[in-house]
C-alpha positions in Angstrom: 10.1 -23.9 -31.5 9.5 -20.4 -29.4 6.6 -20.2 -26.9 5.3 -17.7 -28.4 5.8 -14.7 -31.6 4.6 -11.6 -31.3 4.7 -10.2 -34.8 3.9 -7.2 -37.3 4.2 -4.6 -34.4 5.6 -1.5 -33.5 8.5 -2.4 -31.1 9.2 0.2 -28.4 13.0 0.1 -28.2 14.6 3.0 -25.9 16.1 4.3 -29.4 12.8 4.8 -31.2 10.6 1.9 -33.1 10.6 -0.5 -35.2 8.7 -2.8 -37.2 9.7 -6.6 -36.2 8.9 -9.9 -34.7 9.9 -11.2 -31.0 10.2 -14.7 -30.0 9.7 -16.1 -26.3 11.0 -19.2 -25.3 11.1 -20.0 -21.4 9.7 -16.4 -20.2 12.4 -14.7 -21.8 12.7 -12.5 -24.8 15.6 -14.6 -27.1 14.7 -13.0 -30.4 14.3 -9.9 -32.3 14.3 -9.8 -35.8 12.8 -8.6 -38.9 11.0 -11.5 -39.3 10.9 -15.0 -37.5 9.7 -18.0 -39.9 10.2 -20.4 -36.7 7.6 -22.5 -35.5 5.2 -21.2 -32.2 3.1 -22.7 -29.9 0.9 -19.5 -29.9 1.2 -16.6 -32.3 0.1 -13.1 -31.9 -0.3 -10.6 -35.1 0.1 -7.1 -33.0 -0.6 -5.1 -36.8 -1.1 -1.5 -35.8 -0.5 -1.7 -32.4 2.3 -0.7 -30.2 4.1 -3.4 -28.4 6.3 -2.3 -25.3 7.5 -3.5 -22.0 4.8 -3.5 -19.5 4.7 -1.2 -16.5 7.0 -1.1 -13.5 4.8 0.4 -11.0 6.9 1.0 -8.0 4.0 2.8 -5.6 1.0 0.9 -5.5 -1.1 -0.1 -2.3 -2.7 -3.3 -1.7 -4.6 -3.8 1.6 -3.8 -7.6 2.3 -3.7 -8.9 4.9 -5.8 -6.5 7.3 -7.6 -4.5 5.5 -8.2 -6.9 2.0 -12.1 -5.9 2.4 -9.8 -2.4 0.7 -8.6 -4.5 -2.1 -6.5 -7.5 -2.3 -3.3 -9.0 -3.5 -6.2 -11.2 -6.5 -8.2 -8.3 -7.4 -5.6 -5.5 -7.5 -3.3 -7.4 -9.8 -6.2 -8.6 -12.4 -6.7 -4.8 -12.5 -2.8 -4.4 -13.1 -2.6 -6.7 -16.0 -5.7 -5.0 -17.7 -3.8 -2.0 -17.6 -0.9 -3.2 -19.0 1.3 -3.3 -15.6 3.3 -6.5 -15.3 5.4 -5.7 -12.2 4.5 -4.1 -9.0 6.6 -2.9 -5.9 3.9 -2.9 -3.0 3.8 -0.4 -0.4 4.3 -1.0 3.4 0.5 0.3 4.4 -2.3 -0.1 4.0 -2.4 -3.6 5.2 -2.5 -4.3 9.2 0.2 -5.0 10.5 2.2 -2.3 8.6 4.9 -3.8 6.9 8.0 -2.8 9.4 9.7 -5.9 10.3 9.9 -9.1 9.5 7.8 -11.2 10.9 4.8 -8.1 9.2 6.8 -9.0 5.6 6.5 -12.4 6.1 2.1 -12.4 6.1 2.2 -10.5 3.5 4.6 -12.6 1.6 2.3 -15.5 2.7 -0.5 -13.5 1.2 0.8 -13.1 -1.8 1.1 -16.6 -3.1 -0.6 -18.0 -5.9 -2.7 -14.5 -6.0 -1.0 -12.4 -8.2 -1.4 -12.3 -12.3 1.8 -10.2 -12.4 5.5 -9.5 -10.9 5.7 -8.2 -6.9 8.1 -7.4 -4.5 7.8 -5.3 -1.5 8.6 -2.4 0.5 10.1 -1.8 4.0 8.7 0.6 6.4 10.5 3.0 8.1 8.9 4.7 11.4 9.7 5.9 15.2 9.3 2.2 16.4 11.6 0.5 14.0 15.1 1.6 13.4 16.4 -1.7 14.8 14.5 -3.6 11.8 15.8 -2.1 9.0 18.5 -4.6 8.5 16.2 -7.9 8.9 13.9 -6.6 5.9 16.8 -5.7 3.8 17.9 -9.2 4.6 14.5 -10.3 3.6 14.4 -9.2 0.2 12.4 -5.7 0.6 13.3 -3.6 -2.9 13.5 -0.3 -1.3 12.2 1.7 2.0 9.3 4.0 2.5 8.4 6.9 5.4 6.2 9.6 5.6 6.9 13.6 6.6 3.3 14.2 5.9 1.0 13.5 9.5 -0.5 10.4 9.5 -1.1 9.2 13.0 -3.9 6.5 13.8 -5.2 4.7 16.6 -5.4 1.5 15.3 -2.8 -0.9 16.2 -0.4 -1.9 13.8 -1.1 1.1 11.6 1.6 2.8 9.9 3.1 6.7 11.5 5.2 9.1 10.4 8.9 10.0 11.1 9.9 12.7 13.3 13.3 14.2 12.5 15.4 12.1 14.6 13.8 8.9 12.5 14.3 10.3 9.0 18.1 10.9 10.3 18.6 7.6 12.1 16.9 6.0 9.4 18.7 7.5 6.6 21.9 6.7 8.2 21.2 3.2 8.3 19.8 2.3 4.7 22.7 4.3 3.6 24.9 1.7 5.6 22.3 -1.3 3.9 22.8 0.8 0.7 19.3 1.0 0.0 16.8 3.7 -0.9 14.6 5.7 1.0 11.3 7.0 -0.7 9.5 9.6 0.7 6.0 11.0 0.9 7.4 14.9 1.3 4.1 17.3 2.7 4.8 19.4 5.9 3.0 18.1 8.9 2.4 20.5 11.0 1.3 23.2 8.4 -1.1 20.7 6.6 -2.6 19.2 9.7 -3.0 23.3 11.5 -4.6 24.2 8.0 -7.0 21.3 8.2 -8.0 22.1 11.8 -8.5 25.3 10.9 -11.0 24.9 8.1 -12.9 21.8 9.0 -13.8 24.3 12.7 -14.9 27.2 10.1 -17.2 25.5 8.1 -14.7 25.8 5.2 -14.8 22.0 3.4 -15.0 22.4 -0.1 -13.0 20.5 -2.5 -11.3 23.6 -3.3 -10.3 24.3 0.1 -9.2 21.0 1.0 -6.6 21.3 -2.0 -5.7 25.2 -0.4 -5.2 23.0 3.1 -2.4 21.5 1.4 -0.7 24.2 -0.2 2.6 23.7 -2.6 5.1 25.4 -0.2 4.2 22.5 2.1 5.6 19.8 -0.7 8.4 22.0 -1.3 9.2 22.3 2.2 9.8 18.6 3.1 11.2 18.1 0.2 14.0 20.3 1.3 14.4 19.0 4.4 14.4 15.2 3.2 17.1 16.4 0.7 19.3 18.4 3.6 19.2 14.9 5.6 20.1 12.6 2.9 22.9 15.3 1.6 24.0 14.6 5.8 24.2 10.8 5.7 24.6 9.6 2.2 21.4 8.2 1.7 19.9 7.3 -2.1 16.5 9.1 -2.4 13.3 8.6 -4.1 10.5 11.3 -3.9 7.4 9.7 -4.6 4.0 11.1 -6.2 5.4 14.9 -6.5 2.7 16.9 -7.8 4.5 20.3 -8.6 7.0 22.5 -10.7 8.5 23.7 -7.8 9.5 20.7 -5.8 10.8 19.0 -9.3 13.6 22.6 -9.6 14.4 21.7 -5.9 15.0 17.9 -6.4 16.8 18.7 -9.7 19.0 21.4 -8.3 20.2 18.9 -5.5 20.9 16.4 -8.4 23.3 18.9 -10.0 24.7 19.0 -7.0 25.8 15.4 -6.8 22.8 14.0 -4.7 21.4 10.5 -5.7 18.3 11.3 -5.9 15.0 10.4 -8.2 11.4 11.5 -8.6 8.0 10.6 -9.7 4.5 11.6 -10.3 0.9 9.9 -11.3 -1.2 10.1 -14.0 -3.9 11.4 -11.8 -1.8 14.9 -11.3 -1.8 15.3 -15.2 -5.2 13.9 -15.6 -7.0 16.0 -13.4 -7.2 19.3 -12.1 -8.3 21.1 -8.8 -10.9 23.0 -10.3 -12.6 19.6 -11.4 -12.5 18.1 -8.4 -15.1 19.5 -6.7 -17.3 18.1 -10.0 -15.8 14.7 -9.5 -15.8 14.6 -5.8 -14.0 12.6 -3.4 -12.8 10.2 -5.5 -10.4 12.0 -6.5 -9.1 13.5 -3.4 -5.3 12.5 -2.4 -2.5 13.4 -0.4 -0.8 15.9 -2.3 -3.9 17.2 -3.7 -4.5 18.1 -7.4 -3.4 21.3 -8.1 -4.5 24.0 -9.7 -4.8 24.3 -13.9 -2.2 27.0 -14.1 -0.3 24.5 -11.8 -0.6 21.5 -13.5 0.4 23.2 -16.7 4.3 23.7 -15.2 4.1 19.9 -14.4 3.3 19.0 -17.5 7.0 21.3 -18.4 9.0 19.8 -16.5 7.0 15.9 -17.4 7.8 16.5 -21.2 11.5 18.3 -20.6 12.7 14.7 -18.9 12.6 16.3 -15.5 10.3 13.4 -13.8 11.9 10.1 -13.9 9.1 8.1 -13.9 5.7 7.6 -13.6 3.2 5.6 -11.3 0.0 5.3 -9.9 -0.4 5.7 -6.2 -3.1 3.5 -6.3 -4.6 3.5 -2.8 -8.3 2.0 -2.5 -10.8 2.1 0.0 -14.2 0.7 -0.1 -16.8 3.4 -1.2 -18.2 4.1 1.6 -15.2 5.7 2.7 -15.3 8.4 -0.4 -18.5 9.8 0.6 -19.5 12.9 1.9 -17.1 15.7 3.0 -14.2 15.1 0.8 -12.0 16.6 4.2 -13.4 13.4 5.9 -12.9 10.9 2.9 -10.2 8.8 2.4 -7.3 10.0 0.8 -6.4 8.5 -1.9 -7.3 7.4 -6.0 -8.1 3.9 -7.2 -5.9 4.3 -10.5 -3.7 1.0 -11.7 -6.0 0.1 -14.5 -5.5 3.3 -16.3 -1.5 4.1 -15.9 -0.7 3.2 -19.2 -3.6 4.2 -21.3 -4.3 7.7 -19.4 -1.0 8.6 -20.1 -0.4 7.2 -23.2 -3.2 9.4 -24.5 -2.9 12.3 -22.6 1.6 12.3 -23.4 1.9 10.8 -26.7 -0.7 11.7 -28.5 -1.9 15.2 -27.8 1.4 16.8 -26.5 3.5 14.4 -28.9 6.3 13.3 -26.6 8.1 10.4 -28.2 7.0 7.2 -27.7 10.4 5.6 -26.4 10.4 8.7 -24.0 7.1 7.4 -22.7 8.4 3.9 -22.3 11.2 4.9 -20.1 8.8 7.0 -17.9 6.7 3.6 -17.4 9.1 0.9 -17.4 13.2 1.4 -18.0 14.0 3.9 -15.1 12.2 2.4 -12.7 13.6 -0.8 -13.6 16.9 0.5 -12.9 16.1 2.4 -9.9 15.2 -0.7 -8.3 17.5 -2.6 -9.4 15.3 -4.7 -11.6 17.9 -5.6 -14.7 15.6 -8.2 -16.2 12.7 -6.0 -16.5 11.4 -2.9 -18.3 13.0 -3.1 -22.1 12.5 -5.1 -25.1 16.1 -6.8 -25.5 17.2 -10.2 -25.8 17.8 -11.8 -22.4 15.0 -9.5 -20.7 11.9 -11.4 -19.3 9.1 -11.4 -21.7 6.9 -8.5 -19.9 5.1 -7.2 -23.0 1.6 -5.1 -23.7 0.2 -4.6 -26.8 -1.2 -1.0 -27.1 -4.0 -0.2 -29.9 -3.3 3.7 -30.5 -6.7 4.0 -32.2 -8.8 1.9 -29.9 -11.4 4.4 -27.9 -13.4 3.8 -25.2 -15.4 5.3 -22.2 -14.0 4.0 -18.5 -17.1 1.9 -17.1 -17.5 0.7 -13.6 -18.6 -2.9 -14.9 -15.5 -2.8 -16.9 -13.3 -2.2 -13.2 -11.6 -5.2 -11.9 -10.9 -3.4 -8.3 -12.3 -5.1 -5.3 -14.2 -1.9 -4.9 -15.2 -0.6 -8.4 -15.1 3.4 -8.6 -12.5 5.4 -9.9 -11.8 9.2 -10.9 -12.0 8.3 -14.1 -15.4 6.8 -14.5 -17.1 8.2 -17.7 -13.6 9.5 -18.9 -13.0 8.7 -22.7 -9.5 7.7 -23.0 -8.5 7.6 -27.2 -6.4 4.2 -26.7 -6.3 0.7 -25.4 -4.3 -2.0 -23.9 -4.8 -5.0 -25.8 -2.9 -7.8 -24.2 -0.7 -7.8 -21.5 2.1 -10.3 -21.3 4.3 -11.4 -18.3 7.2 -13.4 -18.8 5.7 -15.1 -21.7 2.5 -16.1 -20.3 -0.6 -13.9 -21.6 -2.5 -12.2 -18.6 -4.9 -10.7 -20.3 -6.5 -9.9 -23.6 -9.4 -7.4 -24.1 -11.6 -10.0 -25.8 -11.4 -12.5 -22.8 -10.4 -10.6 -20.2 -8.4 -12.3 -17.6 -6.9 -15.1 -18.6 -5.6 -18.5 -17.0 -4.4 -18.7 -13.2 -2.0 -16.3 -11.2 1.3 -16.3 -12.3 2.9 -14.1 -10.8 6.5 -14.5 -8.9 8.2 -12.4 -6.5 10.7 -9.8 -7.4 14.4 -9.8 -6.5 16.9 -7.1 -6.9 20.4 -7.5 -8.5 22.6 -4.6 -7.1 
């Protein structure tokens, strides 16, 4: 007797599909075959629809505790599961106190309980304040550690910084030591902050020059510098949301040159592009901007030649007052989990026709592995049962009724997106399905890594 068969679908192996059934018993995958006559306590017919390991998002922001009025740990991963994420790695800001030692890990821990529909774990901090901490949250069970080149200072107590050179160094020599990773947010300070200055004083706050504020040269440049220091100490690297041809040749050029070092980018770069922003408006403003068409077009090279490792959202809410007005002034950043997988799906697979085993790697297998996350992001025998089913002839328009965010706006409201996630699936235990939306109580458990 299995849990549960899946059956009639189009499985997503990392070798290509095929047509067969999958039996759950006990949250885990322990049967793949061309057909299973067993009994099940629930089966699902998945006839014409694609069924592939959920998303591993490994950069999304949830605001609790501190700031949950942004979005919390509840409403953040109902959104997840209707887009057909099952895993999460949560970032160490927004929330107050900044997740940078310990005893900050521990609330949000705390949080976390009995809140979340899908998988979580967490990241460390790294700032000016905290080098001596690094070792408690790797003892703690954080997957991986974050900083930022890019200025973000704040006044509010508790609030995450930046590094400063001395940091990124220190701190790179130490998660080396722990034998973590360090993922960065690569922009250059000083440049991006003088530009800023400069424009907001002339008068000169247009949606296209706040993306000119924030010019590729100033990606490129920290991405350079983060790869000069980690070359120096040892340390694994992760660049996270890249948004541009040129930083991907730099990151990939180091790789050749023995460096362990990954990247990503978001659907929102591939989705959007600077010359529709000022249409859209602050909603879609984030830190690096989107770029240009002509831009975006390399991206999408280097995206379809298997030069980004993975994909994810950056999904960094704000209540809506806070994207009003002068987009310089708005908060920087998209509300975007709830259309990873179907956004790109669409936008990938079916009108630039890259594989659809290449697009399951991009949202689930190498981040997986990255994070050391063995029992996650494949369909195999042994794997927890993380599975979506994906209707590739299901259309719909993105609603804000439909939005399951604490605070419902995204960049993609009115967008019609040609496919849909159906059901979404973690370790056996249906999440959601598009008839009944969320379904049953929170599930999900905390993530641990196996190095």
């Amino acid at each position: 007797m299995y849990d549960l068969i899946i059956k009639n679908g189009n499985v997503v192996f990392r070798d290509g599909v095929r047509k067969v059934d999958i039996g759950v018993k006990n949250e885990k995958i322990t049967c793949i075959a061309e057909e299973i006559t067993n009994e099940a306590k629930e089966v699902i017919d998945a006839s014409g629809q694609y069924v592939m390991p959920g998303m591993v998002d490994t950069h999304v922001h949830i605001s609790e505790p501190g700031r949950t009025e942004w979005e919390g740990f509840e409403t953040g991963s109902k959104a997840m599961a209707a887009g057909g994420t099952t895993s999460y790695v949560e970032m160490p800001l927004n929330a107050l106190p900044a997740t940078i030692n310990k005893e900050a890990l521990d609330l949000k821990l705390d949080a976390a309980v009995n809140q979340n529909y899908v998988d979580y774990g967490f990241y460390g901090g790294l700032v000016p304040e905290n080098l001596d901490k690094l070792e408690e949250l790797a003892d703690a069970g954080v997957l991986a550690f974050k900083c930022f080149l890019s200025d973000i200072t704040s006044d509010i107590p508790g609030d995450f910084t930046n590094v400063d050179d001395y940091t990124m160094y220190k701190g790179m020599q130490k998660i080396a030591e722990l034998d973590g990773i360090l993922c960065i947010h690569a922009e250059n300070p000083s440049v991006t902050s003088k530009l800023t200055e400069e424009m907001i004083k002339e008068g000169r706050t247009s949606a296209a020059e706040y993306v000119d504020s924030r010019p590729i040269f100033t990606e490129v440049d920290a991405v350079q510098r983060a790869i000069l220091f980690a070359k120096e100490t040892g340390c694994k690297l992760h660049l996270v949301h890249i948004s541009s041809s040129e930083a991907v040749q730099v990151i990939l050029k180091a790789r050749l040159e023995g460096l362990d070092v990954t990247v990503e980018s978001c659907p929102h770069y591939f989705a959007m592009t600077a010359e529709q922003v000022a249409e859209i408006g602050p909603k879609a403003k984030c830190q690096p901007p989107i770029r240009k068409a002509k831009d975006q077009a390399k991206l999408w090279d280097e995206l379809l030649n298997g030069n980004i490792d993975w994909l994810t959202s950056d999904h960094s809410p704000c209540t809506e007052d806070l994207k009003q007005g002068n987009i310089f002034e708005a908060w920087g950043g998209i509300s975007g989990v709830q259309n990873n997988v179907d956004l790109m799906f669409d936008l990938a697979v079916k009108q630039r026709g890259l594989a659809v085993e290449k697009f399951v790697d991009l949202i689930a297998f190498n981040p997986a592995g990255r994070f050391n996350l063995p029992y996650k992001g494949e369909i195999a025998v042994s794997k927890d049962a993380d599975i979506i089913l994906l209707d590739p002839n299901q259309s719909y328009v993105v609603r804000r009724e439909d939005l399951y965010y604490k605070n419902k706006h995204s960049a993609y409201e009115g967008r019609k997106i040609d496919c849909r996630v159906t059901k979404t699936i973690v370790r056996g235990n249906i999440v959601f399905d598009l008839q009944k939306g969320i379904v049953g109580k929170p599930i999900g458990k905390l993530l641990s890594a196996v190095k």
